[in-house]
C-alpha positions in Angstrom: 5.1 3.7 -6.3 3.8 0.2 -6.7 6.2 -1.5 -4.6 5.0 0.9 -1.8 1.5 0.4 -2.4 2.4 -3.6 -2.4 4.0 -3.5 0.9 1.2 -1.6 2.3 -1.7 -4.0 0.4 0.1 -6.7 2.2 0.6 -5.0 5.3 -3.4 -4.1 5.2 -4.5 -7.6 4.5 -2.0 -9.6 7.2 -3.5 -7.2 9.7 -7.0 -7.6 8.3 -6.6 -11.3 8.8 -5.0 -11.7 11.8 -7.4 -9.4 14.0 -10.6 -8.5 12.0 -11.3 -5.3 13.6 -9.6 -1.7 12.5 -9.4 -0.3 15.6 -7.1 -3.6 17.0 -4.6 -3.3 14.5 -4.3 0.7 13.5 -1.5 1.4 15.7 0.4 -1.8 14.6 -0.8 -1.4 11.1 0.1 2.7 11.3 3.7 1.5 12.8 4.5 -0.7 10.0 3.3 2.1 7.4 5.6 4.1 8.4 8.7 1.6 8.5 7.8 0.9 4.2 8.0 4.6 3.5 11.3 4.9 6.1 12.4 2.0 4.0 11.4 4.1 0.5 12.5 7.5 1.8 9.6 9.0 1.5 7.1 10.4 3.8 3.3 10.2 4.5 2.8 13.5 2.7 4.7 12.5 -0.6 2.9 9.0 -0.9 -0.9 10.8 -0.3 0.0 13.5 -2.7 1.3 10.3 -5.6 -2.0 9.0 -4.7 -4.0 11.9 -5.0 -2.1 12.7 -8.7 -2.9 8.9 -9.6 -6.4 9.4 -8.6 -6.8 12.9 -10.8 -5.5 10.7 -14.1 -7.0 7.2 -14.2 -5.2 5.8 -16.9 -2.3 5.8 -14.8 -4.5 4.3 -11.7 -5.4 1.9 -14.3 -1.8 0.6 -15.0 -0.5 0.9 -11.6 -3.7 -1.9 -11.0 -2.6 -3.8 -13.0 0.8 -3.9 -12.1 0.0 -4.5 -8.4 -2.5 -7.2 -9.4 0.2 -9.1 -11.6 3.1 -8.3 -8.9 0.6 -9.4 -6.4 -0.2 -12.8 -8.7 3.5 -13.8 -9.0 4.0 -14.0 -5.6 1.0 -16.1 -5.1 2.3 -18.5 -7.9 
């Protein structure tokens, strides 16, 4: 799961960056979504419902965070 939500954070923010406004990227942004959970096998449907089980225990949001953040870190360093 947090490799997925790592690609998409990144996805997110180049987009975010690079033209400002939500509406001038969404389709681009929605495009490239889709090619990470190709890439995971998994679809839309699965990743919202991992969210949504991550969101009903917050421990776990907690350490998924976490490892995001420190992924997130190394790759800065």
């Amino acid at each position: 799961m947090c490799s997925v939500v790592k690609e998409i954070t990144l996805l997110e923010t180049h987009f975010q960056s690079k033209y400002g406004v939500p509406s001038q990227y969404k389709s681009a942004l929605d495009l490239s979504v889709k090619k990470v959970f190709k890439k995971a096998h998994i679809t839309r449907k699965q990743f919202q419902t991992s969210l949504d089980y991550y969101a009903a225990h917050p421990e776990l949001q907690k350490a998924l965070n976490e490892q995001l953040l420190m992924e997130l870190s190394r790759a800065v360093n």
